[in-house]
N, C-alpha and C positions, 0 to 999 in steps of 0.2 A: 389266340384265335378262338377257342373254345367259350374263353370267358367273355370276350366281345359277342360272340354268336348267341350265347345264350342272354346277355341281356339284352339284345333285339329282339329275342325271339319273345321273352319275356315282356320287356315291352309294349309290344305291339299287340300280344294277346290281353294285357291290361285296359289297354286303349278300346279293346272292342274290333278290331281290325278282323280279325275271325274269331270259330271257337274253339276250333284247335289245328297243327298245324302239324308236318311233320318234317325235317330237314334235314340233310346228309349232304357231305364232302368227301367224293372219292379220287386219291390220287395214286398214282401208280399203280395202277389195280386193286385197291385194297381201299376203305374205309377208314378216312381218318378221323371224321365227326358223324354223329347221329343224335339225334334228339326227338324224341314224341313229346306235345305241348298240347293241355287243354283236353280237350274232349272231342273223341270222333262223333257220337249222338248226345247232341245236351239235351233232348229230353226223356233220351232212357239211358243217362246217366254214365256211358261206355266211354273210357280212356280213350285219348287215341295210342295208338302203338306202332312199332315198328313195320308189324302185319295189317294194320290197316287197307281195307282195298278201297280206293279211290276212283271213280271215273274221271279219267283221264283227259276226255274228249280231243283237242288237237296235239296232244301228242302221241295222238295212234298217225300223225302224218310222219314222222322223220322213220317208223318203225316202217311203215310203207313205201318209202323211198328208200330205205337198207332193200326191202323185197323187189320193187323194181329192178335195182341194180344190183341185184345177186342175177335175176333175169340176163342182163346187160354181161356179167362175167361168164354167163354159162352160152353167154351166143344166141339164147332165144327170142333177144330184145334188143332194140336199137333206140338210142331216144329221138332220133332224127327220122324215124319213120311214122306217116302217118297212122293215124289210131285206127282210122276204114279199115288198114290191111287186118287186123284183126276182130274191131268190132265193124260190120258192113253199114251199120246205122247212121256210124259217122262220119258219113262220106254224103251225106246229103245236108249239111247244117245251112241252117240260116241266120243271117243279124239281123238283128231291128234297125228301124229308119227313126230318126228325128218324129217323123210325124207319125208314127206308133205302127208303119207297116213292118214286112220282112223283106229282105234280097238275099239269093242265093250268098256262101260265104265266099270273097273270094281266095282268100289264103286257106289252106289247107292245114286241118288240128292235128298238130304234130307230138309224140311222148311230149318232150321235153314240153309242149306249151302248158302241160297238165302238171309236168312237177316244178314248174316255176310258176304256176299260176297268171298265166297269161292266156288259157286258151279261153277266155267270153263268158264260163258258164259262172254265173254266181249262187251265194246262197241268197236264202228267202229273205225278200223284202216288196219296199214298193215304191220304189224310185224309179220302177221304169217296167215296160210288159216284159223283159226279161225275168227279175228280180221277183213279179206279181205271180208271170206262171211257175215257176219256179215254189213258191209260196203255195202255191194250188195243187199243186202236184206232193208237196209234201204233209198237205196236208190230207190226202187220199192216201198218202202210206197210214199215216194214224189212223183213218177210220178201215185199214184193212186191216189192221191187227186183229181185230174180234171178230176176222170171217175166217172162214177154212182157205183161202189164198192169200195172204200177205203177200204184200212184192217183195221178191228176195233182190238179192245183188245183181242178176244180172237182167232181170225185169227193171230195175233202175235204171240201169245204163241206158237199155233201149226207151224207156221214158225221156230219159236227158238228153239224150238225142234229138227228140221233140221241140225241146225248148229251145227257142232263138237264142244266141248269142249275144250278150252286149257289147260286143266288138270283135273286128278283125281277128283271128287267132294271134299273138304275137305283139300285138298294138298299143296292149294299156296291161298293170297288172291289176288284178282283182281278186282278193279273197274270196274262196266258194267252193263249191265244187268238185274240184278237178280229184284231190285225192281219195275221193268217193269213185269216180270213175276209172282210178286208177286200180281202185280193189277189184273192180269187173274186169278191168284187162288181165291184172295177176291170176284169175282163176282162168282166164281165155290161153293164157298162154303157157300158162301150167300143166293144167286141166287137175287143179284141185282145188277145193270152195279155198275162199280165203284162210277161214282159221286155222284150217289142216296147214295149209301151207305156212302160217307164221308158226304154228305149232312145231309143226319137223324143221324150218328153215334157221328159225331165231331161238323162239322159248323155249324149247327143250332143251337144243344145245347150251343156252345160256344159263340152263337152271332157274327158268321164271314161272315157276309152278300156277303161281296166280296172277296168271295176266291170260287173259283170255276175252272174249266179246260178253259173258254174261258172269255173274256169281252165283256158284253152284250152292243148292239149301245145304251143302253142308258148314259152307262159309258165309253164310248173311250174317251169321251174328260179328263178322268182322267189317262187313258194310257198310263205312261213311254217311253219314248224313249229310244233305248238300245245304244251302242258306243262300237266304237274296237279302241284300239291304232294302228295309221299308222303314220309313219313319224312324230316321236316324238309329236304328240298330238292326240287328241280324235277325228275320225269320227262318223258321224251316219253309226249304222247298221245294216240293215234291213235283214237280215239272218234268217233262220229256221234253229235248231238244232235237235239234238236226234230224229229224225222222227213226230216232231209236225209240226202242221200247221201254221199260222199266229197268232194264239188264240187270233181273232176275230171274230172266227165264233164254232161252237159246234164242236170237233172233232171226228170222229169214232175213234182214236185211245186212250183210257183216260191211258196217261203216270203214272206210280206209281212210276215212278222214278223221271220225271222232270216236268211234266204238268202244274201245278198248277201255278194261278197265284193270287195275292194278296196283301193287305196292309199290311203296316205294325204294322198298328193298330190292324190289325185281326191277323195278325199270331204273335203280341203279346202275345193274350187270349192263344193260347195256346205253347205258351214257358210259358206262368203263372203256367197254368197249369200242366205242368211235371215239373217248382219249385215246383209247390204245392204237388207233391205229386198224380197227378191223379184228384185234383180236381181245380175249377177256378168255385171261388163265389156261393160257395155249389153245384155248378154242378159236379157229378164224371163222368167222362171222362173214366178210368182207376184207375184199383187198385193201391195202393204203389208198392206191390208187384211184379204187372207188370213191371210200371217204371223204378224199382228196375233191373229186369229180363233185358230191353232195354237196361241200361247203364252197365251193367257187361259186363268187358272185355272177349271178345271170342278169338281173334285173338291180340297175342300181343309178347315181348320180338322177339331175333332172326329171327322169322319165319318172324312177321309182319315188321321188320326192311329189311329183305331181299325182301320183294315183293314190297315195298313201298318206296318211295325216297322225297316224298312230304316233304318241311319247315313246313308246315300247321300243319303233324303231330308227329313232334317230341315230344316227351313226351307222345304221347295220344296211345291208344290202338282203336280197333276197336268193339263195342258192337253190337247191332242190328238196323244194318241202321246208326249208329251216332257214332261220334268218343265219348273214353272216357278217361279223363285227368287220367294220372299213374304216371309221375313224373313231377311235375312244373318245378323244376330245368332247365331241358333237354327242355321242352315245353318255355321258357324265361317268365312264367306267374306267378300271384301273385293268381292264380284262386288255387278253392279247390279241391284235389283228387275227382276223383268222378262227375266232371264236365262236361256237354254233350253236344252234340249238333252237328250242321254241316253247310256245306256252298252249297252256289248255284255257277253257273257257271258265273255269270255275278254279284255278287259280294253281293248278300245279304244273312248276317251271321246273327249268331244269338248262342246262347251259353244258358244252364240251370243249375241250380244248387241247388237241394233238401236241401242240409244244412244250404244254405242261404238264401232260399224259393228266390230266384236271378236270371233274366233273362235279357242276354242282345243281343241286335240286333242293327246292323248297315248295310244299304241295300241301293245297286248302281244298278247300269247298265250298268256296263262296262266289255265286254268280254272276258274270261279267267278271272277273276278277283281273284274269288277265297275267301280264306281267304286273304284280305290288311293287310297291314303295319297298316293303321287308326282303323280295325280292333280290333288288335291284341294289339296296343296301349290304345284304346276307354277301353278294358276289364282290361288291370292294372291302371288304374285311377281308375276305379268303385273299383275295389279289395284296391286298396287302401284306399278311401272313407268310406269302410266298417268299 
């Protein structure tokens, strides 16, 4: 396995594919491969390493959906209750009409439509007055950054609230959103900012020292460089996305969708951990039970085939926050039914698998990236291996 893994890894960084990459294979709680490849800043010249900190961006969603449903074990959350009963905002939502008006909503935004992505709200675009304001609005977070009131997290919420619907809650799925809204409800029903709370609930106990929403000065010099493909090769690129800031400095806004940034060492521990079961080296995390609850398919067959076009998820269905593998055949993977996980936007994956107590991750910096080819290849070597 080692020596297949390293000539892909090898490979694909020949090819141009990134500029460097970092990859681990953990099973039965413990690390069985690891490799830094290439360079984390190629133009100030920094290896990448094992301590690399990476912005993560959508995989601060599965880390959100572990804190939902720690809510959900402790009794203070239900995913079947509407979201009004805690945030009052949204209890008044509206959808768009065909011909660019609003109507009251008539189905009611319920947990669960925000962690399976179905409740209406999308990210920025301009396919439609949802997607536009949506677009408007995030782009009035970027120009509050350089005042003395940023919108923090729960100022968003009640923003999003604002914004129409592009459908019934429950109706269509739709990437967006929702697990941004879901980090306003964890401090609602908490009553602590989000970091604190993934701080005490996850990272500490897990031992993910560096994983947090910013990178503190005393760790920039282990800071990722990010890259976009232009003109058939890799620039730097120094862009802010989804309404973050530079995350080098503390944000008022703590994204639950994409924020987070991290090693890959730390967010290891906990892909070990939902192999495990909920637990990583006698620390419980989450019940089976939970885990269990996370990776059940919600949204899946015809409905999830029509709203979704993605390669990434053929085969897979959509659970909570994470996709979940339903036929390997259709998916091209040797992985086992029941297999979970999800990717970021600049290219760091990561997959779990309770059966095989199996967690694999492969994490870049190259924008739009997605789930890769080296990805998606990386995870049928290991299945094979098995």
């Amino acid at each position: 396995m080692k020596q297949k893994l390293d000539a892909l890894l090898e490979r694909d960084l020949a090819k141009g594919d990134y500029v460097g990459a970092n990859a681990a294979v953990w099973h039965k709680g413990e690390p069985i491969y690891r490799r830094s490849i290439g360079l984390a800043d190629r133009e100030a010249g920094t290896d990448m390493a094992p301590g690399t900190i990476f912005r993560v961006y959508s995989l601060t969603k599965p880390v959100t959906a572990v804190a939902v449903m720690q809510l959900v074990e402790a009794g203070l959350l239900h995913t079947d209750t509407p979201v009004g009963w805690y945030m009052p905002e949204y209890n008044a939502l509206r959808v768009i009409d065909a011909d660019g008006g609003t109507h009251p909503a008539h189905e009611t935004l319920l947990v669960r439509h925000l962690l399976n992505m179905t409740s209406g709200f999308p990210y920025p675009g301009d396919q439609d007055r949802s997607q536009r304001e949506t677009a408007s609005f995030y782009g009035d977070m970027t120009a509050s950054w350089s005042t003395d009131a940023p919108i923090g997290t729960r100022e968003y919420c009640r923003r999003m609230a604002e914004i129409p619907l592009r459908f019934e809650p429950g109706s269509h799925w739709d990437y967006g959103t929702s697990a941004d809204i879901l980090g306003g409800l964890i401090e609602v029903v908490s009553g602590m900012p989000l970091d604190r709370y993934l701080r005490t609930h996850i990272f500490d106990p897990l031992g993910m020292d560096d994983t947090g929403f910013f990178v503190p000065p005393e760790k920039i010099r282990r800071f990722a460089a990010s890259y976009i493909p232009s003109g058939g090769t890799l620039v730097r690129d120094d862009q802010c996305y989804l309404g973050l800031n530079d995350q080098r400095s503390q944000p008022a806004f703590l994204s639950g969708g994409a924020g987070l940034v991290s090693t890959i060492e730390d967010y290891g521990k906990f892909a070990a951990m939902l192999a495990g079961g909920g637990v990583y080296k006698g620390t419980r995390i989450l019940s089976r039970r939970a885990i269990d609850a996370i990776r059940t398919p919600q949204v899946f067959g015809e409905g999830f085939s029509r709203d979704q076009d993605w390669d990434s998820l053929h085969g897979y269905a959509y659970g909570s926050l994470v996709r979940v593998l339903t036929d390997p055949a259709a998916a091209g993977t040797l992985a086992t039914p029941g297999e979970f996980g999800w990717d970021g936007m600049t290219g760091c994956y990561f997959c779990a698998d309770p059966s095989e107590e199996l967690a694999i991750l492969f994490w870049i910096q190259r924008a739009y990236a997605g789930t890769s080819m080296t990805a998606k290849l990386m995870r049928n070597i290991v299945y094979g291996a098995l």
